[in-house]
matplotlib code that plots the C-alpha trace (Angstrom):
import matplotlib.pyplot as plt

x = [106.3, 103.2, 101.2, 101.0, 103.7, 103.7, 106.3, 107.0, 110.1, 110.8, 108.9, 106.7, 103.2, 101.3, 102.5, 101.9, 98.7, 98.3, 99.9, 96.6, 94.5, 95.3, 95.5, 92.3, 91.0, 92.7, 94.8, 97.7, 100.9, 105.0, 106.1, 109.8, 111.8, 112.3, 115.4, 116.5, 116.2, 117.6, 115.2, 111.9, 113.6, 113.2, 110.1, 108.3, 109.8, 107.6, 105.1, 104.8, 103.0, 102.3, 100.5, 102.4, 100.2, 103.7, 101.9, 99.9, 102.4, 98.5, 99.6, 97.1, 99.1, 98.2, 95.6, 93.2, 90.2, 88.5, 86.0, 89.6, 91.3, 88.6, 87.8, 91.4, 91.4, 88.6, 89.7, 92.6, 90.2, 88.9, 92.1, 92.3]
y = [98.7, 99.8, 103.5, 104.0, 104.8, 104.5, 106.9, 106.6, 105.1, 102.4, 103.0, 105.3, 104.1, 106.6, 105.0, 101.6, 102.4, 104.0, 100.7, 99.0, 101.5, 100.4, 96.8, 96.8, 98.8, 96.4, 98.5, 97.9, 99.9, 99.8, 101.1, 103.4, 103.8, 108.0, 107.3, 105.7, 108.2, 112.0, 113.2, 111.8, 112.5, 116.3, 116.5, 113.8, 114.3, 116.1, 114.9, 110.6, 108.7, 110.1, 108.3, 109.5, 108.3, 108.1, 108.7, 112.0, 113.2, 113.5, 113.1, 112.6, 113.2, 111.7, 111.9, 110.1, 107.6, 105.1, 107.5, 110.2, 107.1, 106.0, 109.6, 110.0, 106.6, 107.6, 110.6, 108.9, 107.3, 110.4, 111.7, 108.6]
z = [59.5, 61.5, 60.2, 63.9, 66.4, 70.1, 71.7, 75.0, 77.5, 79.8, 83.2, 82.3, 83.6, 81.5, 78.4, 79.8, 80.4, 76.5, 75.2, 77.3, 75.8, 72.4, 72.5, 74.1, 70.8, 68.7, 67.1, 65.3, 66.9, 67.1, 70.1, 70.1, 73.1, 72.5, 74.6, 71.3, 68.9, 69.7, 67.6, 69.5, 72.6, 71.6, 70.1, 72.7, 76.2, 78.3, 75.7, 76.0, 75.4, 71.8, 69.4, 65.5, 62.3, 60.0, 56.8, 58.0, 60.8, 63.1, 66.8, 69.3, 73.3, 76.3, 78.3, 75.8, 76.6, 74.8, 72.5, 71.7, 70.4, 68.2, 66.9, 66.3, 64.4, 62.7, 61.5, 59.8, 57.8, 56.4, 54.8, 52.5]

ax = plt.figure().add_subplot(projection="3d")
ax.plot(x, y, z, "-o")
ax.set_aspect("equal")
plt.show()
């Protein structure tokens, strides 16, 4: 299971254009459909794409760029 989790739904070019985003930075993701899970559908709705670090529950929201993702990755790495 990936640490970091893609929300986001099918047609939605914003989180297409997250999912870019982050294979261009080489990092290692799972997307989830929040049309599949009730739950992420409330929290993430108005909200995708979201980017969910499972073991620290640190969300960072779209709009990011390049330099937000890496200082959110990078902050990751300070909490271990």
């Amino acid at each position: 299971m990936a640490e970091l989790i893609l929300f986001g739904t099918a047609g939605c070019h914003l989180c297409d254009e997250a999912e870019i985003l982050l294979l261009q930075a080489g990092v290692s993701f799972e997307t989830r459909d929040i049309m599949d899970d009730e739950q992420a559908q409330q929290s993430y709705a108005i909200r995708i794409p979201v980017l969910l670090h499972l073991a620290t529950g640190m969300e960072i929201g779209w709009p990011f760029d390049a330099q937000q993702l890496d200082d959110f990755i990078r902050s990751l790495t300070w909490r271990f």
